[in-house]
ZADO-1210 file (C-alpha; in nm, 4 decimals, padded with zeros to 6 digits):
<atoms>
<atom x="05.1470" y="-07.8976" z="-01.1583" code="UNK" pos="1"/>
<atom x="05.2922" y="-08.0578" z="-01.4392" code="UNK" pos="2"/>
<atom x="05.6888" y="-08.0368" z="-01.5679" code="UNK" pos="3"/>
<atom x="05.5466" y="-07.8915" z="-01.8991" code="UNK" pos="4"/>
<atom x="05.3385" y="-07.6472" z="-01.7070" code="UNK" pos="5"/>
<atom x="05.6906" y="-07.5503" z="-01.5447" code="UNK" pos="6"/>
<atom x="05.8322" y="-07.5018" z="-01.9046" code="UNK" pos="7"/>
<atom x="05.5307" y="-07.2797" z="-02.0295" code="UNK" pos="8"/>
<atom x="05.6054" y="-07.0546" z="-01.7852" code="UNK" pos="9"/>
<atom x="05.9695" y="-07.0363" z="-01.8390" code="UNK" pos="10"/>
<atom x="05.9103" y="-06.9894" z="-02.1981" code="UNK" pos="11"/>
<atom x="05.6238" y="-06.7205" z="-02.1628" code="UNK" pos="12"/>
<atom x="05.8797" y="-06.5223" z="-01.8616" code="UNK" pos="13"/>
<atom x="06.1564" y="-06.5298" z="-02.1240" code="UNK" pos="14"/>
<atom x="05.9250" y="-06.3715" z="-02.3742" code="UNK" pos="15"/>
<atom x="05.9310" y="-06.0604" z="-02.2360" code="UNK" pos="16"/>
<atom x="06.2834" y="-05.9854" z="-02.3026" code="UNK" pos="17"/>
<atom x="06.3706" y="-05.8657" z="-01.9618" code="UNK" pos="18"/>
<atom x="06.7365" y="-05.9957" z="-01.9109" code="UNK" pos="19"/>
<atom x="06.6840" y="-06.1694" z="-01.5752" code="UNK" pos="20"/>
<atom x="06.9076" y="-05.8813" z="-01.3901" code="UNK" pos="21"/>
<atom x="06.6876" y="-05.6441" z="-01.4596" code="UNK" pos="22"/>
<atom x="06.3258" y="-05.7468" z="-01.3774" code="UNK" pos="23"/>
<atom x="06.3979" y="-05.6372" z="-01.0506" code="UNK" pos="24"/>
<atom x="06.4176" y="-05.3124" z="-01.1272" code="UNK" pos="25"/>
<atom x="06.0522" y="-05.3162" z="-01.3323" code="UNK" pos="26"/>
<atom x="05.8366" y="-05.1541" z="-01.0501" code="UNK" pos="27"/>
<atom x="06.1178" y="-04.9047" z="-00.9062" code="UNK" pos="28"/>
<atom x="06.1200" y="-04.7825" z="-01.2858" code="UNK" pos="29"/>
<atom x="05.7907" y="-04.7717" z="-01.3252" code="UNK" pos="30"/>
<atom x="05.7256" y="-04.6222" z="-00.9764" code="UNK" pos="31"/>
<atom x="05.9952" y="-04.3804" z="-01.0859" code="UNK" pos="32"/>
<atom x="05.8662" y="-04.2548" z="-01.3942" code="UNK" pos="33"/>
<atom x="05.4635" y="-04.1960" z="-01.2618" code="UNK" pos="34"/>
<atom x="05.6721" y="-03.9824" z="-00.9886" code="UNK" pos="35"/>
<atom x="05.8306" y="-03.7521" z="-01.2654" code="UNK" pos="36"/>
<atom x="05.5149" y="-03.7826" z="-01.4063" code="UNK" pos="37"/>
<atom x="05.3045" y="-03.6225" z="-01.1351" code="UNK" pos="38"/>
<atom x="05.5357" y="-03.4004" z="-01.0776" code="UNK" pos="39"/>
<atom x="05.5934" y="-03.2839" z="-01.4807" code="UNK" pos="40"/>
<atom x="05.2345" y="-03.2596" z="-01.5527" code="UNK" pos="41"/>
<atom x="05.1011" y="-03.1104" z="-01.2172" code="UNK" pos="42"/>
<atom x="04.9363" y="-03.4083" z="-01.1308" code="UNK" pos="43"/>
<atom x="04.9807" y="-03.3191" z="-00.7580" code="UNK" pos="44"/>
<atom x="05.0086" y="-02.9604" z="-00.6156" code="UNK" pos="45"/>
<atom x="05.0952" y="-03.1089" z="-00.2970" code="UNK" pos="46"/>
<atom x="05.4390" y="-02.9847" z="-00.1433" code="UNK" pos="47"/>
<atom x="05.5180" y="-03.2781" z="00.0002" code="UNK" pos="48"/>
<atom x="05.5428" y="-03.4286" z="-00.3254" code="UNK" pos="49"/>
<atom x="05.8807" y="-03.3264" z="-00.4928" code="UNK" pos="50"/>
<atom x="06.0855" y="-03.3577" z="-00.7677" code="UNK" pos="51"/>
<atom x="06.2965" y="-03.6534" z="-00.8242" code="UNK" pos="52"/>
<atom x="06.5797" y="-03.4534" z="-00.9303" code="UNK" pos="53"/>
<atom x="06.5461" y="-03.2578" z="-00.6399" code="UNK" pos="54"/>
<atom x="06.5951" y="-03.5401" z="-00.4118" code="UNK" pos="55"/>
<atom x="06.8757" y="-03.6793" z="-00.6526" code="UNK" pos="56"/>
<atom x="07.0690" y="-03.3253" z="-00.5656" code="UNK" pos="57"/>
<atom x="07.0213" y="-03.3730" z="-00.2047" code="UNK" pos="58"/>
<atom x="07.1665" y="-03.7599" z="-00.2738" code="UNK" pos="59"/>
<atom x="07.4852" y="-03.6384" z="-00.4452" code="UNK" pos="60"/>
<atom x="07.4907" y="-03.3417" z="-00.1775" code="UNK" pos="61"/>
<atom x="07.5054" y="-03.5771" z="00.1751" code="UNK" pos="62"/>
<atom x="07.7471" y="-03.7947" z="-00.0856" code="UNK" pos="63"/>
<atom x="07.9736" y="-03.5045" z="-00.0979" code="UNK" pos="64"/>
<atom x="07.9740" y="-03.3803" z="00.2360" code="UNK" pos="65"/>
<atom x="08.0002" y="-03.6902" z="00.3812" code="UNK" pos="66"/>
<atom x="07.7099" y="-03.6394" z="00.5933" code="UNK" pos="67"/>
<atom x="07.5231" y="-03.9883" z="00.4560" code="UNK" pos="68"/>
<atom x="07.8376" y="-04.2113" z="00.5299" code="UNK" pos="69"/>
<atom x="07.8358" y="-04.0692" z="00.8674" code="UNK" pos="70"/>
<atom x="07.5006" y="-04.1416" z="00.9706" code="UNK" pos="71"/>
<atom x="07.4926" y="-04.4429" z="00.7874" code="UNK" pos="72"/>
<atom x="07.8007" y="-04.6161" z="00.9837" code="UNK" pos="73"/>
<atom x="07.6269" y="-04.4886" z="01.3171" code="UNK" pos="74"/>
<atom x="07.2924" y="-04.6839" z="01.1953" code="UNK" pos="75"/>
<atom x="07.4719" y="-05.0063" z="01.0556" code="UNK" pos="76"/>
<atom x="07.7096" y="-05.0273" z="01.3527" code="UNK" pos="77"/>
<atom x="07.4215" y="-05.0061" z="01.6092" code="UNK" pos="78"/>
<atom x="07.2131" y="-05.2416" z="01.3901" code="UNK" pos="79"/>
<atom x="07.5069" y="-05.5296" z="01.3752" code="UNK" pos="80"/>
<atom x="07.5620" y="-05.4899" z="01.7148" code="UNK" pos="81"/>
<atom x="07.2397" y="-05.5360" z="01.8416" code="UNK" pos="82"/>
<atom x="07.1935" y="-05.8292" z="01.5866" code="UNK" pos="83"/>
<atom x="07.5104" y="-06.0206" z="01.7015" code="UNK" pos="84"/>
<atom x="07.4402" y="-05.9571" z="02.0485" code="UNK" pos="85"/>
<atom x="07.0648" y="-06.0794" z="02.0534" code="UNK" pos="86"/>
<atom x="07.1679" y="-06.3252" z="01.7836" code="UNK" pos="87"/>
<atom x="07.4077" y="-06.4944" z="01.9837" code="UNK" pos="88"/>
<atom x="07.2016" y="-06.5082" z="02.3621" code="UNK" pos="89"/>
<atom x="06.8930" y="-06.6398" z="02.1422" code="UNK" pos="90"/>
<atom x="07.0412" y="-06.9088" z="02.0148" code="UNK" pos="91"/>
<atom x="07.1938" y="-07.0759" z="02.3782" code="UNK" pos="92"/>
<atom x="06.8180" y="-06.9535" z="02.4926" code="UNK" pos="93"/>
<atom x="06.6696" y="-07.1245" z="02.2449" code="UNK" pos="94"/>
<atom x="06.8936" y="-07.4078" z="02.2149" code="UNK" pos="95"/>
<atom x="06.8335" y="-07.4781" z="02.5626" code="UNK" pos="96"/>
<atom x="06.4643" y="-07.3985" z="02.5749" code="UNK" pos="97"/>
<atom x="06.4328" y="-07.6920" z="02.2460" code="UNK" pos="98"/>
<atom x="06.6531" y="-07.9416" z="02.4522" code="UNK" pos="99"/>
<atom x="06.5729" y="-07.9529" z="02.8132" code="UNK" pos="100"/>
<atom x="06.1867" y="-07.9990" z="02.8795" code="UNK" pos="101"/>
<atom x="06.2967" y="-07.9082" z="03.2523" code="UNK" pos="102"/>
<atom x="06.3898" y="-07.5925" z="03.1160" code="UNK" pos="103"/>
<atom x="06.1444" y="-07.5355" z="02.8741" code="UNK" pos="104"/>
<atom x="05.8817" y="-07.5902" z="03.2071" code="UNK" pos="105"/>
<atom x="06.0160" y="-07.3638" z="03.4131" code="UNK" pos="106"/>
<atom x="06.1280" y="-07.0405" z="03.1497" code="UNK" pos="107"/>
<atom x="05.9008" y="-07.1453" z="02.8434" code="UNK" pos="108"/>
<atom x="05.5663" y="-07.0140" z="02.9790" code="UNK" pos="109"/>
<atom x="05.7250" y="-06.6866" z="03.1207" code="UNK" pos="110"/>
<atom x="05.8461" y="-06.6198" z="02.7714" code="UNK" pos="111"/>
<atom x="05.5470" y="-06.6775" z="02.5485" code="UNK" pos="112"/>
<atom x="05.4454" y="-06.4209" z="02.7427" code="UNK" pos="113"/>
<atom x="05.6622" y="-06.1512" z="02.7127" code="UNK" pos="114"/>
<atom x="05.7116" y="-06.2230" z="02.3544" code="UNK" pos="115"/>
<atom x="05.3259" y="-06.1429" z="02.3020" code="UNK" pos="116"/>
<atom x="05.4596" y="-05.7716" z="02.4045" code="UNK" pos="117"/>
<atom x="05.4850" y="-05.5029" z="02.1184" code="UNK" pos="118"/>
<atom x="05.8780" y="-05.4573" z="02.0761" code="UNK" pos="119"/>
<atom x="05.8034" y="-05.0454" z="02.1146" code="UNK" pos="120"/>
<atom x="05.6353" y="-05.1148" z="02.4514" code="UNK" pos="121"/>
<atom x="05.9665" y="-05.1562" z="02.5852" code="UNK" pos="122"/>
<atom x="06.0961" y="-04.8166" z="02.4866" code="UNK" pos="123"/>
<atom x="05.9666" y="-04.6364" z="02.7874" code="UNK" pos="124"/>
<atom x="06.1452" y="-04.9132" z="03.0051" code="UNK" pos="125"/>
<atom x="06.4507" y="-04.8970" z="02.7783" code="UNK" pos="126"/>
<atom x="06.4766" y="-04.5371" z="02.8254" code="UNK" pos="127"/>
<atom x="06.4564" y="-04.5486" z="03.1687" code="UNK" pos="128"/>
<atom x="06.7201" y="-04.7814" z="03.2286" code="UNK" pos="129"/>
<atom x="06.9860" y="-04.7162" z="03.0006" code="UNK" pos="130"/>
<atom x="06.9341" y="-04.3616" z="02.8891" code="UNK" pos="131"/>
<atom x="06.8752" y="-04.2775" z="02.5240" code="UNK" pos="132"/>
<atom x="07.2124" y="-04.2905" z="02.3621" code="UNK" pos="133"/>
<atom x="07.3970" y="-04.6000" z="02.1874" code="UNK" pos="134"/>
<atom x="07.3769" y="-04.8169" z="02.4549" code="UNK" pos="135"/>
<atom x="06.9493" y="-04.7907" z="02.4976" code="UNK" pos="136"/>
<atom x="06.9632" y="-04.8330" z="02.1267" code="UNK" pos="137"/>
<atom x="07.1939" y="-05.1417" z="02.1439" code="UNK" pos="138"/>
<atom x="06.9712" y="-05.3199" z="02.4011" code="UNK" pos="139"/>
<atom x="06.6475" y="-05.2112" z="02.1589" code="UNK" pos="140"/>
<atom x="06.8044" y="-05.3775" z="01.8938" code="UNK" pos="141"/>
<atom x="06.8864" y="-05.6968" z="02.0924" code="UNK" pos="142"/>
<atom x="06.5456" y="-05.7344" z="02.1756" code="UNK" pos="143"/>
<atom x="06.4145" y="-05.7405" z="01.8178" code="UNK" pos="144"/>
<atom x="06.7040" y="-05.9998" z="01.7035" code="UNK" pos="145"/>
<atom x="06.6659" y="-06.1973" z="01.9993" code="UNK" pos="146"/>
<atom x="06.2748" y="-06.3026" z="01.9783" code="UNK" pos="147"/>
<atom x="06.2493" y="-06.4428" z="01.6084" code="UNK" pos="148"/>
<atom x="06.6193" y="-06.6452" z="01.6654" code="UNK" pos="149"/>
<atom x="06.4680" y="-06.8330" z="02.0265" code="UNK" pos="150"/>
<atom x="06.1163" y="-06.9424" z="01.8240" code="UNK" pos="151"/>
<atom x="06.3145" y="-07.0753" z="01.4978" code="UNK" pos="152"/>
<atom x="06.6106" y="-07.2216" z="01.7125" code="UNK" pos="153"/>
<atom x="06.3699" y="-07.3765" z="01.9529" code="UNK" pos="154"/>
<atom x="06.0866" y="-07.5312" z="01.6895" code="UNK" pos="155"/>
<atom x="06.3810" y="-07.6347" z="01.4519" code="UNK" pos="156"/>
<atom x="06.5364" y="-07.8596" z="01.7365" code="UNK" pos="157"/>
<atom x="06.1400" y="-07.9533" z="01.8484" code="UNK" pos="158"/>
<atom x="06.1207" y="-08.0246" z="01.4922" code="UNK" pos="159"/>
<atom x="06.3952" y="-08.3097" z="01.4555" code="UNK" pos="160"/>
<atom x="06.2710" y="-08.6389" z="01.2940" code="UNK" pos="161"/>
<atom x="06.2856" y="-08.9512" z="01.6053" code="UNK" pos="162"/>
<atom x="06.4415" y="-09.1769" z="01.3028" code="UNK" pos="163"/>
<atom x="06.7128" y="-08.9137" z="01.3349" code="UNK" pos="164"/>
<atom x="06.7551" y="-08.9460" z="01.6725" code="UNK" pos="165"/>
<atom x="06.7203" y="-09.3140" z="01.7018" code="UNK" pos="166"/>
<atom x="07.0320" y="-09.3597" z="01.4606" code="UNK" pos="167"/>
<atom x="07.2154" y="-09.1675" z="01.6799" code="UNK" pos="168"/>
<atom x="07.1343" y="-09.4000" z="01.9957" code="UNK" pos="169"/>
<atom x="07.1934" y="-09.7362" z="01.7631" code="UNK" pos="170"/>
<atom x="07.5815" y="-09.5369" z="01.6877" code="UNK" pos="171"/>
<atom x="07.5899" y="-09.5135" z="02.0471" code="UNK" pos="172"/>
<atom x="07.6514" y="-09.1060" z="01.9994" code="UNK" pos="173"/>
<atom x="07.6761" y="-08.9054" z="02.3464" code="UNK" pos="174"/>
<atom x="07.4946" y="-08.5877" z="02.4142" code="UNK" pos="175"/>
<atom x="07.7580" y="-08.3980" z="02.2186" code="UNK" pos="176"/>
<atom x="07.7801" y="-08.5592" z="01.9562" code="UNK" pos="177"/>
<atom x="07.3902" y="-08.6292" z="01.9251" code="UNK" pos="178"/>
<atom x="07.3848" y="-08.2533" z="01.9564" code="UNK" pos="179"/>
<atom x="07.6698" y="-08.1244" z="01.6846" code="UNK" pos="180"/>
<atom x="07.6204" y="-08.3959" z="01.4598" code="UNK" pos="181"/>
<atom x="07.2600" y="-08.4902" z="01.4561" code="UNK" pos="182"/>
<atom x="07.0420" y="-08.2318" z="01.6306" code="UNK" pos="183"/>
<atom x="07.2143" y="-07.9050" z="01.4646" code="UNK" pos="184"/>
<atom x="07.2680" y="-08.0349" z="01.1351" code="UNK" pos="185"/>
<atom x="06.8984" y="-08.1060" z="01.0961" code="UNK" pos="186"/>
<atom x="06.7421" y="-07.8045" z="01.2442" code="UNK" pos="187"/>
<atom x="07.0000" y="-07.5486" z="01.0866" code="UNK" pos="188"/>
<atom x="06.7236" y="-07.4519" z="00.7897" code="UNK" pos="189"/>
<atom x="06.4816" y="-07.3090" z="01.0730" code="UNK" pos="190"/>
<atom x="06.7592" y="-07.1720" z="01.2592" code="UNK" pos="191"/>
<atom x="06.9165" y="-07.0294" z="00.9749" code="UNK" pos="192"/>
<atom x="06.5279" y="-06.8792" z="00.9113" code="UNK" pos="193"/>
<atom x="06.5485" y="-06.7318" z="01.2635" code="UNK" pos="194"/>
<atom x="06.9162" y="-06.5387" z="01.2072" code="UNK" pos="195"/>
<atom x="06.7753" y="-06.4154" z="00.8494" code="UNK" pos="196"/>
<atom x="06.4412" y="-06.2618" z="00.9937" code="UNK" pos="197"/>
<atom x="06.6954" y="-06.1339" z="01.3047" code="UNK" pos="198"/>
<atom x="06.9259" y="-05.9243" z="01.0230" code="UNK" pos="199"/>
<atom x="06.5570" y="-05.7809" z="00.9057" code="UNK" pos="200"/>
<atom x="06.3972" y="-05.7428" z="01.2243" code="UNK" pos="201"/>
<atom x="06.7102" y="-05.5743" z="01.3764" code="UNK" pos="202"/>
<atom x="06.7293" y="-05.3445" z="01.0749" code="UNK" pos="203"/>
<atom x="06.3597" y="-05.2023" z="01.1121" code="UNK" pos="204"/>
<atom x="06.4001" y="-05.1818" z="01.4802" code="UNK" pos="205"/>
<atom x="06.7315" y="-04.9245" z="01.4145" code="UNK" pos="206"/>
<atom x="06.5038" y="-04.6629" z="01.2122" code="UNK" pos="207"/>
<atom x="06.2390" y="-04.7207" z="01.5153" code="UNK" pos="208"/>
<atom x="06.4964" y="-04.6845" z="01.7734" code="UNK" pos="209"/>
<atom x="06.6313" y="-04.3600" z="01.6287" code="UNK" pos="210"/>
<atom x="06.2982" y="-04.2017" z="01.5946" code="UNK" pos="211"/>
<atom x="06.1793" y="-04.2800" z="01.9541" code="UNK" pos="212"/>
<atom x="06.5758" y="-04.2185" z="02.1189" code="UNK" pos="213"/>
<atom x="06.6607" y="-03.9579" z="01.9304" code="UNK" pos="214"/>
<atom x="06.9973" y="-03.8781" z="02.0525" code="UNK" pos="215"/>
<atom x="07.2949" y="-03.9235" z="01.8551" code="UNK" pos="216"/>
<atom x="07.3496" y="-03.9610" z="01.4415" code="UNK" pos="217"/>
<atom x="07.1917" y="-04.1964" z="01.1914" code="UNK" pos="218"/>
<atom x="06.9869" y="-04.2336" z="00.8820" code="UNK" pos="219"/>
<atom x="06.6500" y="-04.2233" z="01.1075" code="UNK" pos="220"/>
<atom x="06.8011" y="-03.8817" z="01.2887" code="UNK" pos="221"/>
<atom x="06.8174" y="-03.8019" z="00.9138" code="UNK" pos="222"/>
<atom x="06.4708" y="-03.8214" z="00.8284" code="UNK" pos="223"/>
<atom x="06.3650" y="-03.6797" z="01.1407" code="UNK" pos="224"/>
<atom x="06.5484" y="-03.3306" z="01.0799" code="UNK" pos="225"/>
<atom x="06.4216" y="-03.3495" z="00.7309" code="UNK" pos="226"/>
<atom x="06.0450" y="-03.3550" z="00.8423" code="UNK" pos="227"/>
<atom x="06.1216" y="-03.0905" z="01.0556" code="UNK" pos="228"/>
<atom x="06.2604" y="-02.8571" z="00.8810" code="UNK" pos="229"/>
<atom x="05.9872" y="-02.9956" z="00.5993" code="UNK" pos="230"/>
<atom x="06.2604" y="-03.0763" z="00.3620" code="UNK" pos="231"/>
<atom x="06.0489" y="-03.3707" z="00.2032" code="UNK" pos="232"/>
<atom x="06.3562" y="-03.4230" z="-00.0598" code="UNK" pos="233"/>
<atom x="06.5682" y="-03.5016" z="00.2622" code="UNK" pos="234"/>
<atom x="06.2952" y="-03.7062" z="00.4110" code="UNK" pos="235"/>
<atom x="06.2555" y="-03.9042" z="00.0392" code="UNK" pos="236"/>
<atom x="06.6229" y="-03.9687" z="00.0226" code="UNK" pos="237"/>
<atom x="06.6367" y="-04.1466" z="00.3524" code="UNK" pos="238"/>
<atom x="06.3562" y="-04.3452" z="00.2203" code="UNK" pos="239"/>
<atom x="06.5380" y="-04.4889" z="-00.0531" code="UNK" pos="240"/>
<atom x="06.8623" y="-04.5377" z="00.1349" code="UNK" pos="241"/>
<atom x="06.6335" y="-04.7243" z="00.4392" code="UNK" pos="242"/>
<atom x="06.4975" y="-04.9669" z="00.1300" code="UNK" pos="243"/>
<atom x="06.8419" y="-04.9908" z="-00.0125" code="UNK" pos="244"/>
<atom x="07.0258" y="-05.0448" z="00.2803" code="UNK" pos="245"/>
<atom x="06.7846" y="-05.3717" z="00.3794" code="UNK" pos="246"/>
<atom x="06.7305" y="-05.5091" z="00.0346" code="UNK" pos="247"/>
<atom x="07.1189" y="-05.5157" z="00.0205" code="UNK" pos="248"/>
<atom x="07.1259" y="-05.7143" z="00.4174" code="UNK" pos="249"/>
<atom x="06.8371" y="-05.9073" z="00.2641" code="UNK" pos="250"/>
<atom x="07.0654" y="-06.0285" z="-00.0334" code="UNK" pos="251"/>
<atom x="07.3384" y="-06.0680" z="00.1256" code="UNK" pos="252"/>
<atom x="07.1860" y="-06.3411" z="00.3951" code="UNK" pos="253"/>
<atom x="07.0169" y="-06.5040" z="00.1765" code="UNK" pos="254"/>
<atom x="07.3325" y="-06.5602" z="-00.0019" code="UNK" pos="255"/>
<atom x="07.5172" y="-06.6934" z="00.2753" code="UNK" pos="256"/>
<atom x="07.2280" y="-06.8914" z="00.4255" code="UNK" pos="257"/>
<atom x="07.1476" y="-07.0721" z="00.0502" code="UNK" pos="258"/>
<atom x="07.5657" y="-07.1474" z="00.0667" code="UNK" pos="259"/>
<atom x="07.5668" y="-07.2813" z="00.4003" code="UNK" pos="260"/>
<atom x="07.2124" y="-07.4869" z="00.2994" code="UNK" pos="261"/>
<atom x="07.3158" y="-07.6090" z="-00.0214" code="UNK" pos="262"/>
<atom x="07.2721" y="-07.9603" z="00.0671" code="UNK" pos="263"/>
<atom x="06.8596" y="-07.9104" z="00.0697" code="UNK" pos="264"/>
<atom x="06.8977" y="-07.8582" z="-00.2855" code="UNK" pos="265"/>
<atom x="06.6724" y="-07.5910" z="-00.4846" code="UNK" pos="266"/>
<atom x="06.3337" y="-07.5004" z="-00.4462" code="UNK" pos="267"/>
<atom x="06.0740" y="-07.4899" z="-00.7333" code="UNK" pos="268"/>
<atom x="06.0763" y="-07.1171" z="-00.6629" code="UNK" pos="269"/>
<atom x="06.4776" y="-07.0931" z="-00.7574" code="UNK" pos="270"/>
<atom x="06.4701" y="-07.2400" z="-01.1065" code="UNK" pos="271"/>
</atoms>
């Protein structure tokens, strides 16, 4: 596709007067305003369709009372510890797994295998073995971080161009070097991948966790006693603070990871 093609586009996106802040926040608007709609005009009868100012009371309520901030901190800080913990052993796993074909032999084909099973399958095991509190929840967590960190970590290293490599050998690098200043360096944008789909992955798996080991506080305990009870504004709110909550992790690593990667320079999709 042509520069000018590029330029068209620009031109025709500008034309719709949408300061570039705000087109985000087209389809939540819009979404937002057929909601009031069926609700204004009796669209829906259903009662598990309510209001949206009924849900915006129950917002500023659990604001006041400080009920969200407490469930929220007991989600977050069982999410970012899970994340850092399976974070952190996937990427010696997977560091190791990309470097040593010895060890890639002997552990590789035992773990393409047990990554092939569903994340919840290990719930019943989970439960079993560590209970369901904070520390089953932890471990859940871990799980879901650890898998998408070993695959990036291992095909970004797998992935390193031999010219690379061979430069290293003609400066007469050792392992360590080779390794910190070759090796890293160029498979950091797959690795970096593997952390950012960690933060998401880790992030699901905490509203999963919290529905299946249901002991304890958080957003997904949240939504739980709101279907019970059939408070559908409760269960709505927790919706929107689930979606906020991981659009805001979402931004936020992509931030750091486009700092730290700056030297790839920008996409065609960032202009």
């Amino acid at each position: 596709m042509s520069e000018s093609t590029f330029a068209r586009g620009g031109t025709a996106g500008r034309g719709l007067g949408i300061p570039r802040a705000l087109r985000g926040w087209v389809l939540p608007a819009v979404l937002i305003a057929l909601w009031w709609a069926a609700v204004a005009f009796g669209w829906s009868k259903s009662p598990l369709l309510v209001a949206p100012s009924k849900v915006w009371d129950t917002a500023v309520e659990q604001i006041a009372s400080g009920k969200l901030f407490t469930a929220l901190a007991a989600s977050l800080w069982r999410d970012l510890a899970g994340f850092a913990i399976g974070t952190t052993v996937g990427l010696v796993f997977g560091t190791a797994l990309g470097l040593s074909r010895l060890f890639e032999k002997m552990v590789g084909p035992t773990f393409h295998t047990v990554k092939q099973i569903s994340l919840f399958a290990w719930i019943p095991l989970i439960s079993v073995w560590f209970g369901l509190g904070d520390t089953a929840k932890v471990v859940f967590l871990s799980l879901a971080a650890f898998f998408p960190v070993v695959l990036n970590t291992f095909e970004g290293i797998r992935g390193v161009p031999a010219d690379l490599l061979e430069v290293a050998r003609v400066l007469r690098f050792t392992r360590g070097q080779t390794l910190w200043r070759v090796v890293l360096p160029a498979a950091s944008p797959s690795i970096f991948a593997g952390i950012h789909l960690a933060l998401i992955y880790a992030w699901l798996a905490t509203l999963g966790a919290e529905y299946l080991l249901v002991s304890g506080k958080g957003i997904g305990n949240t939504m739980i006693d709101g279907r019970e009870n059939f408070w559908m504004d409760l269960v709505l709110f927790g919706v929107i603070v689930v979606g906020l909550v991981g659009f805001t992790l979402n931004w936020i690593a992509g931030h750091i990871e486009a700092r730290l990667l700056r030297w790839r320079g920008r996409s065609v999709a960032a202009h």
